[in-house]
Backbone bond lengths (Angstrom), bond angles and torsions (degrees), N, CA, C in turn:
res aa  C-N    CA-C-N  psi(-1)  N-CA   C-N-CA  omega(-1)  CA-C   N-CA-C  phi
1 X - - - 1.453 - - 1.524 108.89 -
2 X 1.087 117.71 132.63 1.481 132.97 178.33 2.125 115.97 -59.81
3 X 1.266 70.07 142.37 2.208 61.67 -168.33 1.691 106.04 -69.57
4 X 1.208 128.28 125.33 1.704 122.82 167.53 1.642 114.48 -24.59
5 X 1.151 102.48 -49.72 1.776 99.71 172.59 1.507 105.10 -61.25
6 X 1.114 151.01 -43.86 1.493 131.12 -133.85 1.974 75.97 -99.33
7 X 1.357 128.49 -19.56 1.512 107.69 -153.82 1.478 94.23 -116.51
8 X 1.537 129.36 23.64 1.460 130.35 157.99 1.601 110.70 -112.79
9 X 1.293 89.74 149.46 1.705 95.50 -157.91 1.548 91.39 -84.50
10 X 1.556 143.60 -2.89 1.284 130.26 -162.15 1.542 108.37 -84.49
11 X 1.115 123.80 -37.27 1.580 140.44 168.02 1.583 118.63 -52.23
12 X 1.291 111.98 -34.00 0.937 115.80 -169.74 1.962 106.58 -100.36
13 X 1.509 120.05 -49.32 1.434 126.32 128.64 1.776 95.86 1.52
14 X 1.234 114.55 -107.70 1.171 124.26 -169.24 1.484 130.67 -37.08
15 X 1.573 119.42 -50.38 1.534 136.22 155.93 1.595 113.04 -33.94
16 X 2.100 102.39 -37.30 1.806 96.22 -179.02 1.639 100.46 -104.28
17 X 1.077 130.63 -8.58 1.319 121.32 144.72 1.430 131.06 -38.52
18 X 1.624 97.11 -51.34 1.628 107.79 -167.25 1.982 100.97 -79.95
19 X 1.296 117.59 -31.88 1.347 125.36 -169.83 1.769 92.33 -88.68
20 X 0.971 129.96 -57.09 1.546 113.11 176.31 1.836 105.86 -53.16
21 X 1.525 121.87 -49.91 1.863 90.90 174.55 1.621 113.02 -53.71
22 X 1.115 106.24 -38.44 1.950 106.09 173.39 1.553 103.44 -34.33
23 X 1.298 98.72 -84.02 1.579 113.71 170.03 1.717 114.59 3.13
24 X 1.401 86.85 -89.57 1.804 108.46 -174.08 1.509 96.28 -44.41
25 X 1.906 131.65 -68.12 1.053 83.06 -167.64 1.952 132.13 -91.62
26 X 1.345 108.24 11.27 1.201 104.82 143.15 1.246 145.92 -27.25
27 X 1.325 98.73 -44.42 1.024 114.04 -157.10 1.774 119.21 -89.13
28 X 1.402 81.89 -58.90 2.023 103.69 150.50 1.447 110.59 -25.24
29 X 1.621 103.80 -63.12 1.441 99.90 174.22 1.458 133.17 -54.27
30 X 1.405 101.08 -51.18 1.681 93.37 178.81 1.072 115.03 -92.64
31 X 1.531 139.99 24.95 1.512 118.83 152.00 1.564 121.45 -103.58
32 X 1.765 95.21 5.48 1.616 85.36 170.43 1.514 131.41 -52.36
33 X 1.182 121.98 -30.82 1.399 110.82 -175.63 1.654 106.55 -134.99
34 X 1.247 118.42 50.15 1.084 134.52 177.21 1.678 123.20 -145.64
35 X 1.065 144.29 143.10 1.261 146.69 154.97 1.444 122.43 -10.39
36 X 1.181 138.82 107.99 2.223 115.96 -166.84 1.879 84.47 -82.04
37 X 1.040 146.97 -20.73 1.497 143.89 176.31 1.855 100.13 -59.41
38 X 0.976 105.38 -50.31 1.909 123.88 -173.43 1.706 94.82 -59.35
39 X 1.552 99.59 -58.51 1.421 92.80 -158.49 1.242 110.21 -80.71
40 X 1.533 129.36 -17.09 1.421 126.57 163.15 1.084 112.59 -55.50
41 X 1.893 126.80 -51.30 1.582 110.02 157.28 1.428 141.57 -29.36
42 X 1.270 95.16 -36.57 1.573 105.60 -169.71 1.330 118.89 -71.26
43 X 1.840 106.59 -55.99 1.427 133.42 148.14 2.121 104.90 -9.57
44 X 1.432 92.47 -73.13 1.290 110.49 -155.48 1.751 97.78 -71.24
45 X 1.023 119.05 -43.66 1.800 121.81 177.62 2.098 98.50 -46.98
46 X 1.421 96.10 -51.49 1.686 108.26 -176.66 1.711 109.68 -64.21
47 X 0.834 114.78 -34.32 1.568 117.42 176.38 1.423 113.61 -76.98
48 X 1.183 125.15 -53.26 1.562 146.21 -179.39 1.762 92.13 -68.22
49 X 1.578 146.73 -26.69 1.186 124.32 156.36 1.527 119.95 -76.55
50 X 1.274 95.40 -24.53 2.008 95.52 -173.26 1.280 100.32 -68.33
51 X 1.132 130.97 -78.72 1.457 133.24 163.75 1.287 133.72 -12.26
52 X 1.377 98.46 -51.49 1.976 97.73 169.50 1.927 103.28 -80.95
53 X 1.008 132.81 -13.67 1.450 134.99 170.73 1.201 115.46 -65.87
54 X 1.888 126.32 -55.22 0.780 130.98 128.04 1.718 148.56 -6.05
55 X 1.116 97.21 -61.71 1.304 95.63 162.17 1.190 118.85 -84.39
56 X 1.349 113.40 -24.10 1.920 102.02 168.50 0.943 109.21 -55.31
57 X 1.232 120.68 -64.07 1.618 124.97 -160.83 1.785 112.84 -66.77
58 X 1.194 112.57 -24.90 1.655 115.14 163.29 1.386 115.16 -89.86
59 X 1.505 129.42 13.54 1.638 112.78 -178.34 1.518 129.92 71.12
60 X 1.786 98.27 -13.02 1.395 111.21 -177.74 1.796 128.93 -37.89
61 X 1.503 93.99 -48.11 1.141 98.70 174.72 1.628 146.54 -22.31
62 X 1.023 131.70 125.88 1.976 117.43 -173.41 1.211 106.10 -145.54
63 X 1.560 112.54 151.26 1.096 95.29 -178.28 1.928 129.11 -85.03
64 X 1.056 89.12 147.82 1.365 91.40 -175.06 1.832 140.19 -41.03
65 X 1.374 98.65 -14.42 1.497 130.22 166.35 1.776 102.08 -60.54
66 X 1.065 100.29 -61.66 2.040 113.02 -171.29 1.686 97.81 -49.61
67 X 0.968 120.06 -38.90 1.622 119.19 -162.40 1.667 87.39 -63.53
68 X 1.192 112.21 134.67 1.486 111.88 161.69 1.290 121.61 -84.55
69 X 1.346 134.03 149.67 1.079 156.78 -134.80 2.441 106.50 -91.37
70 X 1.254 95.06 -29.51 1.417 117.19 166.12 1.408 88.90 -71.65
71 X 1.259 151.21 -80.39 1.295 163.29 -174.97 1.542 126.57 -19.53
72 X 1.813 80.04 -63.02 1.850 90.11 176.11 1.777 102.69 -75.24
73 X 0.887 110.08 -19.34 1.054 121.92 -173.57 2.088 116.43 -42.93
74 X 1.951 93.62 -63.60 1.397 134.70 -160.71 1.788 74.41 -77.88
75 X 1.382 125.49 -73.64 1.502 152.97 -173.38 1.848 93.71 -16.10
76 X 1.810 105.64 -82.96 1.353 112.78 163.86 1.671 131.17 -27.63
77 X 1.407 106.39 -61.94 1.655 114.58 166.65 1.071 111.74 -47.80
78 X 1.578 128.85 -54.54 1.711 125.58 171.02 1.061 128.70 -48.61
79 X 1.444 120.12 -37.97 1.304 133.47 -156.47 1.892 93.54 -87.34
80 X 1.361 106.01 -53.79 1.800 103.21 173.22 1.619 101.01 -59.28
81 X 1.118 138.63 -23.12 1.589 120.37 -176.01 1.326 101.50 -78.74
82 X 1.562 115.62 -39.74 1.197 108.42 -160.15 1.823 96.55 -71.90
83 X 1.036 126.49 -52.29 2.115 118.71 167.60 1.508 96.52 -35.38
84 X 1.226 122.91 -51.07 1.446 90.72 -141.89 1.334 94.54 -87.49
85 X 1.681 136.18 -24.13 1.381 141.35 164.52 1.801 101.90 -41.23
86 X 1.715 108.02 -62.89 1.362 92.29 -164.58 1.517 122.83 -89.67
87 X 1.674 112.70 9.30 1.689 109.09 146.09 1.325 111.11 -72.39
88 X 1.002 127.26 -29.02 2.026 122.49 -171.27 1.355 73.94 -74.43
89 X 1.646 148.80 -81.11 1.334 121.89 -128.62 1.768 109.68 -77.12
90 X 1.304 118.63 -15.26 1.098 126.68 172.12 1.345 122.57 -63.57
91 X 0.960 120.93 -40.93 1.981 136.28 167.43 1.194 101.10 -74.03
92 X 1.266 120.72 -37.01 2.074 104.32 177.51 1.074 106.65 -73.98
93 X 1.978 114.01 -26.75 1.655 91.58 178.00 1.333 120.02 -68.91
94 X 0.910 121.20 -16.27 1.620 147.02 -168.59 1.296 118.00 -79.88
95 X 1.239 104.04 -14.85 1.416 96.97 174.11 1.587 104.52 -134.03
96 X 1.474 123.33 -27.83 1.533 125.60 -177.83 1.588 106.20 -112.16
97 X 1.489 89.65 -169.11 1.833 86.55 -170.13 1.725 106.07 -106.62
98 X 1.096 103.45 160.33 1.789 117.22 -166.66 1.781 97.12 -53.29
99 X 1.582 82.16 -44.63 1.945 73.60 -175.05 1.215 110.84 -70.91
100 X 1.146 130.63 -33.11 1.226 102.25 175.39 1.687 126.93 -98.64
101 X 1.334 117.58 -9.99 1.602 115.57 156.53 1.019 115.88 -51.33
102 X 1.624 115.67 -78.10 1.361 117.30 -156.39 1.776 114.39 -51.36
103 X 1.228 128.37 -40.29 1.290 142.26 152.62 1.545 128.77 -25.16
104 X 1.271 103.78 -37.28 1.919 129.26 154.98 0.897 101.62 -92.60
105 X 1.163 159.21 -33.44 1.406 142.31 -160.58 1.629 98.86 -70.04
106 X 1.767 94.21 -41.98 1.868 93.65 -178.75 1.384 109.09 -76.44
107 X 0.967 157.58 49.86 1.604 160.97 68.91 1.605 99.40 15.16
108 X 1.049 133.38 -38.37 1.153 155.61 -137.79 1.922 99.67 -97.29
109 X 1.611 96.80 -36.64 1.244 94.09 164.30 1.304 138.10 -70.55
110 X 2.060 104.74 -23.30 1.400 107.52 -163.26 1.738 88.27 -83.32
111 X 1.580 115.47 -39.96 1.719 116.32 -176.93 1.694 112.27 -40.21
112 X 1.487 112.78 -42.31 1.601 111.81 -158.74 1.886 87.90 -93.25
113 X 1.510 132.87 -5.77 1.248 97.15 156.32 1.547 109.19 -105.19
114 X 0.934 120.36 -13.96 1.747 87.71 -179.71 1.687 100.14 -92.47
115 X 1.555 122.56 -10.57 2.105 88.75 163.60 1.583 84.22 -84.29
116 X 1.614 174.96 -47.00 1.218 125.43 -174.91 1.452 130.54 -60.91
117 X 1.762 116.66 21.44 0.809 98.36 177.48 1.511 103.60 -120.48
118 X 1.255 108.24 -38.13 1.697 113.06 146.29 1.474 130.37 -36.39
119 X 0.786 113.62 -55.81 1.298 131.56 -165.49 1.728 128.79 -87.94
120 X 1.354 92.36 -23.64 1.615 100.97 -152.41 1.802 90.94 -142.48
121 X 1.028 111.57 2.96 1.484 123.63 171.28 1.767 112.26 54.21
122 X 1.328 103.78 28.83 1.512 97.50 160.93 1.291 139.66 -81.20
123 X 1.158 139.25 176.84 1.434 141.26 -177.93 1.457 116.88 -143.90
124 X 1.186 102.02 130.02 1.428 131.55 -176.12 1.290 124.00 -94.53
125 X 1.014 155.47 114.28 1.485 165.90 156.66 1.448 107.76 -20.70
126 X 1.254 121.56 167.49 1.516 130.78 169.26 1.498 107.06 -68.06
127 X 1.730 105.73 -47.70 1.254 111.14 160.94 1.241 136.86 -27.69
128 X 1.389 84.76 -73.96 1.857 104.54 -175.16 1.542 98.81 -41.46
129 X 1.722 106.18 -70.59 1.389 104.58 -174.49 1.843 142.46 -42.12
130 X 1.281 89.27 -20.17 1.976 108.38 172.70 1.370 91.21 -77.89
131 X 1.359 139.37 -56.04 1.146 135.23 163.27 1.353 122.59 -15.46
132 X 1.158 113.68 -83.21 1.597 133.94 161.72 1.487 122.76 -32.98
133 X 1.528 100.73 -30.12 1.572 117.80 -171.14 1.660 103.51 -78.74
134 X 1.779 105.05 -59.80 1.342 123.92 166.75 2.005 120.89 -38.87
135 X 1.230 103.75 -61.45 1.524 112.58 160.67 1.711 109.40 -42.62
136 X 1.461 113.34 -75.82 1.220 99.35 175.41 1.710 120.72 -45.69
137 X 1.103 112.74 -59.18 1.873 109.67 168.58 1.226 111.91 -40.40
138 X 1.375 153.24 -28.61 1.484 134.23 -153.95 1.840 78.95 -115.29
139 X 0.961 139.00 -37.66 1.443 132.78 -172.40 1.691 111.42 -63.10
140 X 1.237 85.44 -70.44 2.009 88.98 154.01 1.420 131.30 -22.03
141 X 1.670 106.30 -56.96 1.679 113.29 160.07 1.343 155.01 -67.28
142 X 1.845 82.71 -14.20 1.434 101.92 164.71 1.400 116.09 -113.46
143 X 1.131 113.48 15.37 1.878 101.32 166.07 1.216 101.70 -116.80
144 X 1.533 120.36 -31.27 1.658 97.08 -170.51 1.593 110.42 -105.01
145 X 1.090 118.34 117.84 1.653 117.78 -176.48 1.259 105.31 -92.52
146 X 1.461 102.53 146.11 1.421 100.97 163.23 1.681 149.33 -35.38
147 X 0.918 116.51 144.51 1.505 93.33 -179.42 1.888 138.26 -104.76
């Protein structure tokens, strides 16, 4: 039987919370004196080995036929957002500071709930939505400074 932690999505939520702040300032670091186009390569060469290691070592692997064609489809579109997302975040690191990019970058949270709610016909709580409201408010405060 599977442990309650490994089969709720909130733990894991949190684990890529805590590894995306890793991320940012990683990231800060290595594009200071390098290209953010270069180092998104680099990024992406390092991800694209963990992953296929990964799946060796878990069996994951399939063949590429099984994926349905709707799939690769959605798969492809993600995969170009995710380049063209992580050249934009690479040039902001490059030019602004971690604290305050990466912090806008999650803007990103209020976008993926209202198109799942547009888009994908979900529904959100009163809750949820102050949530969403709050995110947007603290993002707001950290990009635009006074003048």
């Amino acid at each position: 039987m599977a442990s309650p932690w490994l089969s709720n999505w909130l733990p894991w939520a949190l684990l890529s919370a805590c590894f995306a702040a890793l991320t940012a300032g990683f990231a800060k670091l290595g594009v200071e004196k390098i290209d953010p186009n270069y180092a998104t390569f680099i990024r992406t060469l390092v991800i694209a080995v963990f992953i296929a290691a990964l799946l060796l070592v878990s069996g994951g692997f399939q063949s590429p036929a099984s994926v349905p064609r709707h799939a690769w489809l959605f798969l492809v579109l993600s995969g170009l957002a995710t380049g063209a997302s992580w050249l934009c975040y690479f040039r902001a690191m490059s030019l602004g500071q971690a604290a305050e990019v990466a912090p806008v970058e999650k803007i990103s949270v209020v976008l993926v709930a209202l198109f799942g709610v547009w888009f994908l016909g979900e529904q959100l709580s009163l809750r949820a939505w102050l949530g969403v409201g709050l995110i947007t408010a603290g993002v707001v405060l950290i990009a635009f400074r006074p003048a």
